[in-house]
C-alpha positions as CSV (number, residue, x, y, z in Angstrom):
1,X,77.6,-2.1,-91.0
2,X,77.6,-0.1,-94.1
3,X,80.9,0.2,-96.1
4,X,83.2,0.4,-99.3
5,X,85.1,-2.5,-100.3
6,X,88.1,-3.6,-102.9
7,X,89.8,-6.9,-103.1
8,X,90.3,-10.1,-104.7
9,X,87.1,-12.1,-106.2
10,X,88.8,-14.8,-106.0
11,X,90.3,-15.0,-103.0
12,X,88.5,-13.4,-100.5
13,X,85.5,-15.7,-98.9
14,X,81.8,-13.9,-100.2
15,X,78.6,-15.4,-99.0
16,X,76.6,-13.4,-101.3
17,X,77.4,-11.2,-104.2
18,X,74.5,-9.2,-105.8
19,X,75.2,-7.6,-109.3
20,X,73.1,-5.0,-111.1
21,X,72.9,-6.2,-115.1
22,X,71.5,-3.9,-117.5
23,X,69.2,-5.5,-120.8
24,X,71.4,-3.6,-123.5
25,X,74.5,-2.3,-122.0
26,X,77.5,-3.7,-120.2
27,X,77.5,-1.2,-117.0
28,X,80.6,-2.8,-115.1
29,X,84.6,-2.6,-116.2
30,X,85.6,-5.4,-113.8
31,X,86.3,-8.2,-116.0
32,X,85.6,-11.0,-114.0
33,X,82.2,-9.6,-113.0
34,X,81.6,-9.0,-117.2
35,X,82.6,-12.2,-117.7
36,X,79.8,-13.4,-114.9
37,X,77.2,-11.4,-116.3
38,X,78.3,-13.0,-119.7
39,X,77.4,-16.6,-118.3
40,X,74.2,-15.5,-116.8
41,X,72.9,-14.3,-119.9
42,X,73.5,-17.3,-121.6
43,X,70.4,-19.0,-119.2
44,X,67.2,-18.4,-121.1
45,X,64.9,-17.0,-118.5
46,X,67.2,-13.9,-117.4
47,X,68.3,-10.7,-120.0
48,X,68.4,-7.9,-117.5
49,X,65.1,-6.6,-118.0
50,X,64.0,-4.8,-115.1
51,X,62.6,-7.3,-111.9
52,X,64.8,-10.6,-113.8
53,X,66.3,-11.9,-111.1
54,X,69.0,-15.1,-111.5
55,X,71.1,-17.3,-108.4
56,X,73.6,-19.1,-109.6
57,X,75.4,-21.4,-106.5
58,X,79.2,-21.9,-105.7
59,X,80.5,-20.3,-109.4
60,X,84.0,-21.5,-110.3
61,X,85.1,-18.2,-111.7
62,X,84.7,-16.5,-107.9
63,X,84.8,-17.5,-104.3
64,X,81.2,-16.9,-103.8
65,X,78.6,-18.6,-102.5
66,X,75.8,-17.9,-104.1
67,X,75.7,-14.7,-107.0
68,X,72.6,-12.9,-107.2
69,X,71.7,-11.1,-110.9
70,X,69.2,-8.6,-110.5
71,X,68.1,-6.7,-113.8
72,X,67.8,-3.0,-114.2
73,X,66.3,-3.2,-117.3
74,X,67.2,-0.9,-120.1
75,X,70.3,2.0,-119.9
76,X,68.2,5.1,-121.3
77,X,66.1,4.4,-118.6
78,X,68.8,4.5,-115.8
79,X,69.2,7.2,-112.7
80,X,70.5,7.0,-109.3
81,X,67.1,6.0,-108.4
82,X,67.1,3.0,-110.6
83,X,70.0,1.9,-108.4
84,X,68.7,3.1,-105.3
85,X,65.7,1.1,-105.8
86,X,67.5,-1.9,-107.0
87,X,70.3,-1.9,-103.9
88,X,67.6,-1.9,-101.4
89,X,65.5,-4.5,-103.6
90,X,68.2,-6.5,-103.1
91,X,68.7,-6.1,-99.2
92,X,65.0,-6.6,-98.7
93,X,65.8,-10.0,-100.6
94,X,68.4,-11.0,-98.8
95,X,66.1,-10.0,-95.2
96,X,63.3,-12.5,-96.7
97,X,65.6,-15.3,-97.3
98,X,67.6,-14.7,-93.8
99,X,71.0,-14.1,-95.8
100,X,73.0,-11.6,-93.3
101,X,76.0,-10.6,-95.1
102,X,75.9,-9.3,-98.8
103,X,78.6,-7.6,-101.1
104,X,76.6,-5.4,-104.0
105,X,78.9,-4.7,-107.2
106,X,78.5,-0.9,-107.9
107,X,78.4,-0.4,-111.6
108,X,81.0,1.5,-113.4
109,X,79.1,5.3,-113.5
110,X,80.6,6.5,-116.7
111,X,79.1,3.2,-118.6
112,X,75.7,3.9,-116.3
113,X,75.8,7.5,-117.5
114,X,76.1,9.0,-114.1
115,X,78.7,10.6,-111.9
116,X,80.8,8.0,-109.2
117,X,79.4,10.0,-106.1
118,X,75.6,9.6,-107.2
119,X,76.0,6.5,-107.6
120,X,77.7,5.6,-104.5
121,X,75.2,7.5,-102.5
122,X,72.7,6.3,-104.1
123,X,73.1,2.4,-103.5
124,X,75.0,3.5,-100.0
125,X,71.2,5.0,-99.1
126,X,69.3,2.1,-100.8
127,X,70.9,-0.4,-98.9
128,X,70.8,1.6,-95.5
129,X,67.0,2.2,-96.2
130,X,66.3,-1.1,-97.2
131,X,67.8,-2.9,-94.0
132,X,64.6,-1.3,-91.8
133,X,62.5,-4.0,-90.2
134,X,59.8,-2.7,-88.4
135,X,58.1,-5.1,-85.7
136,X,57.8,-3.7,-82.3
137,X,54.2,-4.7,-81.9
138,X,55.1,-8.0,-83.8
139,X,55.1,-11.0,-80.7
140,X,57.0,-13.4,-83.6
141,X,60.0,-11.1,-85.1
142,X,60.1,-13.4,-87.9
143,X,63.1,-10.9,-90.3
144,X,66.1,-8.9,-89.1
145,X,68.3,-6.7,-90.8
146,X,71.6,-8.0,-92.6
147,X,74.1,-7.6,-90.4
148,X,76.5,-6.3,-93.1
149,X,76.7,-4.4,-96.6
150,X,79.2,-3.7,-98.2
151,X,79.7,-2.1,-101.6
152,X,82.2,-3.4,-104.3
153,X,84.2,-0.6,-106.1
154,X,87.9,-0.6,-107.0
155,X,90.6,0.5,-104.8
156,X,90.9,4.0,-105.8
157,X,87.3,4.8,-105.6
158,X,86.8,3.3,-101.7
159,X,89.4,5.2,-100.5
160,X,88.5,8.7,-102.2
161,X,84.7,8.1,-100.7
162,X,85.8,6.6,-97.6
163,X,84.0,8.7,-95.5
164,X,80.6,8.3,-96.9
165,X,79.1,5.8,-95.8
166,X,78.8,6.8,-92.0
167,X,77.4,10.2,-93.2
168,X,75.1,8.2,-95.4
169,X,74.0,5.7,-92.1
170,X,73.5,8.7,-89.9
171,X,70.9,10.4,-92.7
172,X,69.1,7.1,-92.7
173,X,68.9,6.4,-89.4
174,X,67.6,9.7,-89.3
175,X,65.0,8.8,-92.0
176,X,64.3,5.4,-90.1
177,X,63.8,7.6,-86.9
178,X,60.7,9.5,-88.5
179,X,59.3,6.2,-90.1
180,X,59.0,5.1,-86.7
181,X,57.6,8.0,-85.1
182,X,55.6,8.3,-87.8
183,X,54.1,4.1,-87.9
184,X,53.7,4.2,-83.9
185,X,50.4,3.9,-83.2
186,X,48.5,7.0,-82.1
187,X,48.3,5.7,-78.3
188,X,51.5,5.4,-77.9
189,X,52.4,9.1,-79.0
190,X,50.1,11.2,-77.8
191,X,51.6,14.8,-77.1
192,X,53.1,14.6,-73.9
193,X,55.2,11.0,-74.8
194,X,56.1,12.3,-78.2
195,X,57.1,15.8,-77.0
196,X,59.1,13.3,-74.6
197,X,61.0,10.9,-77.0
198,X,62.1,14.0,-79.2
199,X,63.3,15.5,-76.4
200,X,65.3,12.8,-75.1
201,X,66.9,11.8,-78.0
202,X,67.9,15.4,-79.1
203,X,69.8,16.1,-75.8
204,X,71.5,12.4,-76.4
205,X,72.7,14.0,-79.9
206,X,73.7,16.8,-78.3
207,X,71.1,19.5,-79.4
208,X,69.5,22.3,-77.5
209,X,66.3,21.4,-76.1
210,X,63.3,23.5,-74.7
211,X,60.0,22.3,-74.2
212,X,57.1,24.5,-73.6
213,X,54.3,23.0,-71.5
214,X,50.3,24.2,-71.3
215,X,51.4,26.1,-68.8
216,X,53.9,27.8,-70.7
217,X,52.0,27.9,-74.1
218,X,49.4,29.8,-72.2
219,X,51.5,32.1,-70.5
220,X,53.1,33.3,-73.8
221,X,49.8,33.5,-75.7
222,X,49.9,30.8,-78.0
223,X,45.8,31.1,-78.4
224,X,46.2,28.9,-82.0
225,X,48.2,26.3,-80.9
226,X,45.7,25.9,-77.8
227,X,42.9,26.0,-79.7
228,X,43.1,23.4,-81.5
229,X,44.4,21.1,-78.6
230,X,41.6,22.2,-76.1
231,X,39.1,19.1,-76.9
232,X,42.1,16.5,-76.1
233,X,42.7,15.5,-72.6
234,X,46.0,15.0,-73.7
235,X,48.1,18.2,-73.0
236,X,50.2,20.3,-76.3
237,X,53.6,20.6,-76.5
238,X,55.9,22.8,-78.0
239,X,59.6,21.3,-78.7
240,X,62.1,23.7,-79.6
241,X,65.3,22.1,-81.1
242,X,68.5,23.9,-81.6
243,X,72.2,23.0,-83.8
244,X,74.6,25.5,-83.7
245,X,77.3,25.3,-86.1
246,X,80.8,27.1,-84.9
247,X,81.0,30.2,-87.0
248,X,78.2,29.7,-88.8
249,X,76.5,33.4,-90.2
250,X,73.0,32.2,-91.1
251,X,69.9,30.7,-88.5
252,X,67.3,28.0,-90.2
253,X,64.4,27.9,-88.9
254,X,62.3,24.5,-89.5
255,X,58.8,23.9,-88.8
256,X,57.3,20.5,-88.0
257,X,53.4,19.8,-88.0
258,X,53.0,17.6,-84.6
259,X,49.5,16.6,-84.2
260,X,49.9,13.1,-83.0
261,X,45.8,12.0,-83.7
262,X,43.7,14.0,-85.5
263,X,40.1,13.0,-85.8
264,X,39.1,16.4,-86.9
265,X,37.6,18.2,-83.8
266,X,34.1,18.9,-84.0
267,X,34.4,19.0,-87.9
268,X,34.3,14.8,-87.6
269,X,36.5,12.9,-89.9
270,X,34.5,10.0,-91.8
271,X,35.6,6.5,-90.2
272,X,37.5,5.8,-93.4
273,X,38.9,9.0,-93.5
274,X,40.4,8.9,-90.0
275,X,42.1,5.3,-90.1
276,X,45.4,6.8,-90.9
277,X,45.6,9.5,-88.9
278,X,48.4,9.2,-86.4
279,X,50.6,9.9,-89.5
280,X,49.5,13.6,-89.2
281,X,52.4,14.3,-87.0
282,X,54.9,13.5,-90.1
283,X,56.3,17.1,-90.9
284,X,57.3,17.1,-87.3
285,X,58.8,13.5,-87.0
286,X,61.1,14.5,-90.4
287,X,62.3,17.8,-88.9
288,X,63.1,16.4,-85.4
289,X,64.7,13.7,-87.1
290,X,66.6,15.7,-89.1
291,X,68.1,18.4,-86.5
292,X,69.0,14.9,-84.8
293,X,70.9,13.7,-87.9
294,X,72.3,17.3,-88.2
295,X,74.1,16.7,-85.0
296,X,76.0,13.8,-86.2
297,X,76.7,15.4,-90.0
298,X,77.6,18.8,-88.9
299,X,76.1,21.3,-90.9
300,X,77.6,24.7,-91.6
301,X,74.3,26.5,-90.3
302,X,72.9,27.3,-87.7
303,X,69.3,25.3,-87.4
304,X,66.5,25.8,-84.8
305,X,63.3,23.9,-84.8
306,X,60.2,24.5,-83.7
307,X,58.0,21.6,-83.7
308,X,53.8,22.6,-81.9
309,X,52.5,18.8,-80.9
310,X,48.5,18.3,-80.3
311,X,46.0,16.0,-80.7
312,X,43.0,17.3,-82.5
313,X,39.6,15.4,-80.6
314,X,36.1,16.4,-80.5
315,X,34.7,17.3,-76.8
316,X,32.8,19.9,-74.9
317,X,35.9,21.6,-74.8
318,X,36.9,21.5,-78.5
319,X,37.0,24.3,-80.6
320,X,34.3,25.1,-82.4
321,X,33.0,26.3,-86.1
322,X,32.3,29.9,-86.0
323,X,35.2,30.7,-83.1
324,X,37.4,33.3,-83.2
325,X,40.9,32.9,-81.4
326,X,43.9,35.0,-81.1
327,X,47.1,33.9,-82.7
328,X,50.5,34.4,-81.4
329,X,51.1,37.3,-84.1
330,X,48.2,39.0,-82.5
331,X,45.9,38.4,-85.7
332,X,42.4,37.3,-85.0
333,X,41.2,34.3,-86.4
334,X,38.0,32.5,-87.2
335,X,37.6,29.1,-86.8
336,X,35.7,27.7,-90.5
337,X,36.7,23.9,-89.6
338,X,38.1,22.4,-87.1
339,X,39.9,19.7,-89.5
340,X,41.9,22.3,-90.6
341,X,44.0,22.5,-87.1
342,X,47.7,22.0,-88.8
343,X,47.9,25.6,-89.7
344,X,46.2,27.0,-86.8
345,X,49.3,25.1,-84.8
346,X,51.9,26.5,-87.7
347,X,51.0,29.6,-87.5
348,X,52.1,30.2,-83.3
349,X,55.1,28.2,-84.3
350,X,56.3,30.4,-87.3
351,X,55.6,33.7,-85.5
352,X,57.3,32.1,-82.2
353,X,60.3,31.7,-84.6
354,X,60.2,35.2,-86.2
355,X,59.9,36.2,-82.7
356,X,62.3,34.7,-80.8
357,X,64.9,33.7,-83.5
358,X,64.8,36.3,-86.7
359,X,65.8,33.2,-89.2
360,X,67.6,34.1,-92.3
361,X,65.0,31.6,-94.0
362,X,62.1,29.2,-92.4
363,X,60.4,26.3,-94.0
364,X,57.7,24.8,-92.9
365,X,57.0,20.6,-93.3
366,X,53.2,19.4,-92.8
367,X,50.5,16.8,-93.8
368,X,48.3,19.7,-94.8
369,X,46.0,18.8,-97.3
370,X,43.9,16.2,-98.9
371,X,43.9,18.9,-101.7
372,X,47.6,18.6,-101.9
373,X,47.5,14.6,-102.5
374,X,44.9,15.3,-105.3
375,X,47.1,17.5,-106.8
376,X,49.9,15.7,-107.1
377,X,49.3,12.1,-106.2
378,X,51.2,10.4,-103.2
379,X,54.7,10.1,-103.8
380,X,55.1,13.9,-104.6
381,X,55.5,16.8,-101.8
382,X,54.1,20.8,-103.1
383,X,56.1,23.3,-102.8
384,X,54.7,27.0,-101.9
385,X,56.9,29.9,-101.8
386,X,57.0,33.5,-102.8
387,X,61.4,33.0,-103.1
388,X,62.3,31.4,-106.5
389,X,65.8,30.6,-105.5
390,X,64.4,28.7,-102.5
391,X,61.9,27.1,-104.2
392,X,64.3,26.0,-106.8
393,X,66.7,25.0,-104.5
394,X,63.8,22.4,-102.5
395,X,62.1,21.2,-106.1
396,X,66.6,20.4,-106.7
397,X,67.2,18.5,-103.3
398,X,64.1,16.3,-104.0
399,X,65.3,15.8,-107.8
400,X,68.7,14.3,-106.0
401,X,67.4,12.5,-103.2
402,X,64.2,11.1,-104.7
403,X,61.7,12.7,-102.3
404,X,60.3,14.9,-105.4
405,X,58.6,18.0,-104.7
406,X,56.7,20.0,-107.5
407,X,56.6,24.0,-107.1
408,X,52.8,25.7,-106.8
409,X,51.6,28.9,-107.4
410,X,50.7,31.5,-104.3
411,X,48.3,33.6,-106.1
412,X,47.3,36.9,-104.6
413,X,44.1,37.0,-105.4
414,X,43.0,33.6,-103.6
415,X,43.8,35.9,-100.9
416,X,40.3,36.8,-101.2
417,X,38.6,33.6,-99.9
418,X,40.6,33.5,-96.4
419,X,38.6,36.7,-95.4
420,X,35.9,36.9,-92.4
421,X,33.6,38.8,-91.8
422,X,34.3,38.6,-87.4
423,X,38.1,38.1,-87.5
424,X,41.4,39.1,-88.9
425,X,41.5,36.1,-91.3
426,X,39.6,32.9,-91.5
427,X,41.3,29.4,-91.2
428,X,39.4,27.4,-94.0
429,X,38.6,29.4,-97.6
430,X,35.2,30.1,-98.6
431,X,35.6,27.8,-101.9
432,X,36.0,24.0,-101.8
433,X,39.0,24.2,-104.6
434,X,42.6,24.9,-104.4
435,X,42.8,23.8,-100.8
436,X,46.5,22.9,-101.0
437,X,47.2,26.9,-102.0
438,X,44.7,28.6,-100.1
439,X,46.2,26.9,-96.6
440,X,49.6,28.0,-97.8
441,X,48.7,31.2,-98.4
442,X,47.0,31.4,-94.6
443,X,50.8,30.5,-93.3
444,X,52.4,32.9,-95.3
445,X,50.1,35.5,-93.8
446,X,52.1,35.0,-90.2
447,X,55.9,34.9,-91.9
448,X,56.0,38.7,-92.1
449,X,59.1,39.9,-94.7
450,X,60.8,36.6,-93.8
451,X,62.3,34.0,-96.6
452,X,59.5,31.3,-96.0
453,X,58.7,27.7,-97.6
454,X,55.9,25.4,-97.0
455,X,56.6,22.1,-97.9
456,X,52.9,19.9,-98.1
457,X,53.9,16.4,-97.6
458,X,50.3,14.5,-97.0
459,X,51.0,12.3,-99.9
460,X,54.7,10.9,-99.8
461,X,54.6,10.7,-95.7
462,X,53.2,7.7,-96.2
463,X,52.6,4.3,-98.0
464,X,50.2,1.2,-97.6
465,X,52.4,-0.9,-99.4
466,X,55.8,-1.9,-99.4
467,X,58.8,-0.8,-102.1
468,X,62.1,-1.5,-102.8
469,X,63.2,0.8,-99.6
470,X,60.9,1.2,-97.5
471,X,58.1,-0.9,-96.1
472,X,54.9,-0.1,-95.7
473,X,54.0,3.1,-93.1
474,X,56.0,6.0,-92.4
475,X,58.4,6.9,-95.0
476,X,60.6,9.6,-93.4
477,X,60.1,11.8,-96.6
478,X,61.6,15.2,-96.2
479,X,64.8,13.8,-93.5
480,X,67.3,13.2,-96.5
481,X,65.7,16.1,-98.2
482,X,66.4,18.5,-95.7
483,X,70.4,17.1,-94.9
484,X,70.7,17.9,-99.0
485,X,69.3,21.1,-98.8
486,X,70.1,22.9,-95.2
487,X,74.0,24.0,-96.8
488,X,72.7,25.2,-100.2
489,X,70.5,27.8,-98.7
């Protein structure tokens, strides 16, 4: 349970109290919580700095239990991440030390230099993020979540923001959805039990659901999407969501990269190279996720996704180098490398959605490119679009929820190196640089005059090691993202 709560320190029975103390600035305007902050700082081995962390037991001055000081370190350095960060450091904390009810003090935002609602939401999603334990192959489920979090603000501001922390649970649970989806192991996915659990859990929401079989996918020529499935014995999907909003004037389109396992066809990953593969379904698990948390939050747009699901193995029947397929679109297409099967897959799904659903803007979400991840490291997403105010709008979203996304440049010229000789286009560019752009600039080639953005997401999908909020494995970058973004566009 995840809520806002005022009332007497003294009076009211707290097991554990956690309170954010900055090195050089008082950040609170309660004075019984300055005044404990005060007696902390008197103990030599805490100051606030960022990662000091203090218990004291049984304090006169409150009814508490036990109070927990955890620094933030110094106030020019503050932002609604820094408390983010720090709220879910301090459920992950509490989950290690099997403490299941908690009370966090929310800082005073004017003294933190931030507005109240960025705050709140901020620590609301840092908690809700934190409280994810993820052990379903685990025989000894040694943690579990806290059973409670609650927030401690003064009266006024609980019951002006009373409502926000069930929007803010459903928006994680959406996030923890695609972690999940994304951590599963690749045998336990594969494209016909994926396409499945989607499915299932979007009619339970209440969303429209389609899903197009082979059968289907061949009868409406979907000749990119196949190819790059034909080497799995594992039949493709494609999983059309819908969310209609009463009213609503405008249709998102939102397209998720589903391939569940992808060794790299013929074009054979190296062994290290392939490890982390079941992850390359991510742009698909944080789209389905969020038209499920849509659902619950009720945007004011209409949103339709369109999420292709294959698995990408080497056989006699895999696609091969030097192939030329026919795209949904109608546009030829040779085959340079069979690793690069995400766009190949994207493609059929944007011009299905151009097709069947004439969006008033569509953005795509994939693990494209290694090129991407060299580009900008692993915790930030690349942006491609020929619309500045969409682009703008993404790179804003990511500034406010912390899943960052940095704006490239769609060049015409690099154009150029997607040509073949055979077909109408090739799938891989003739140079080895600028992979992130030129495989944006193959999608755009299938959006036609619509307003389109890619969103490359092979870095941030993922981590190897645990932070503040989210353990290692899936991340569910791009769910909170898109909830921020889907009314502003």
């Amino acid at each position: 349970m995840l809520e806002l709560k005022n009332f007497d320190l003294k009076k009211e029975n707290i097991k554990t109290l956690i309170i954010p103390v900055c090195e050089d600035k008082l950040i609170h305007d309660n004075q019984k919580i300055v005044s404990l902050i005060k007696k902390a700082k008197k103990i030599e081995e805490f100051n606030g700095k960022k990662d000091d962390e203090l218990i004291l037991y049984s304090p006169p001055e409150i009814n508490a239990e036990r109070i927990i000081f955890l620094g933030t370190g110094k106030a020019d350095k503050l932002d609604t991440e820094s408390f983010r960060s720090l709220t879910g450091k301090a459920v992950r904390l509490c989950i290690k030390k099997k403490i299941d009810d908690i009370l966090i003090v929310v800082p005073c935002a004017k003294k933190a230099g931030m507005t109240e609602a960025g705050i709140i939401e901020a620590m609301l999603e840092g908690a809700c993020l934190g409280n994810h334990v993820y052990n379903l192959y685990k025989k000894e489920k040694k943690y579990k979540p806290l059973e409670s979090i609650s927030l401690f603000v003064n009266a006024k501001t609980a019951k002006k923001y009373s409502s926000l922390p069930l929007r803010i649970t459903e928006i994680c649970k959406g996030t923890i959805l695609a972690r999940e989806w994304v951590s599963a192991p690749g045998n336990d996915k594969r494209p016909e039990q994926y396409a499945k659990s989607i499915a299932d859990l979007a009619k339970k929401a209440g969303l429209g659901v389609s899903v197009l079989d082979e059968n289907d996918l061949k009868k409406n020529k979907f000749g990119a999407l196949l190819a790059a499935a034909q080497g799995s014995h594992a039949k493709p999907r494609l999983v059309i969501l819908e969310y209609k909003a009463k009213g609503a004037k405008k249709n998102i389109a939102l397209i998720g990269k589903g391939v569940t396992f992808d060794s790299g066809g013929l074009n054979l990953k190296i062994s290290g190279a392939m490890s982390d593969m079941k992850i390359d379904m991510a742009g698909s698990a944080s789209v389905a996720a969020a038209l499920i948390t849509m659902a619950a939050i009720k945007p004011k747009v209409n949103v339709t996704a369109i999420i292709p699901i294959v698995e990408n193995m080497p056989s006699g029947s895999a696609v091969r180098p030097g192939d030329v397929i026919t795209s949904y679109d109608g546009k030829t297409v040779e085959i340079g490398n069979t690793d690069a099967e995400g766009r190949l897959i994207l493609i059929d799904a944007i011009s299905y959605a151009v097709d069947k659903f004439k969006p008033h803007t569509i953005i795509d979400m994939a693990t494209l490119t290694g090129a991407c991840v060299i580009a900008l490291g692993e915790k930030i997403a690349g942006v491609f679009s020929h619309d500045n105010q969409l682009a703008d709008a993404i790179v804003e979203s990511g500034k406010k929820t912390h899943e960052r996304c940095w704006r490239m440049p769609l060049p015409e010229d690099y154009k150029e190196l997607l040509k073949s000789d055979l077909a109408d286009i090739s799938n891989m560019s003739s140079s080895k640089w600028g992979g992130a752009i030129t495989a944006a600039l193959f999608l755009s080639a299938f959006v036609k005059e619509n307003r389109w953005a890619h969103i490359d997401i092979a870095g941030p999908s993922y981590i190897k090691k645990d932070n503040n909020y989210c353990s290692s494995g899936g991340t569910g970058f791009g769910v909170r993202l898109l909830c921020d973004l889907i009314d502003k566009i």
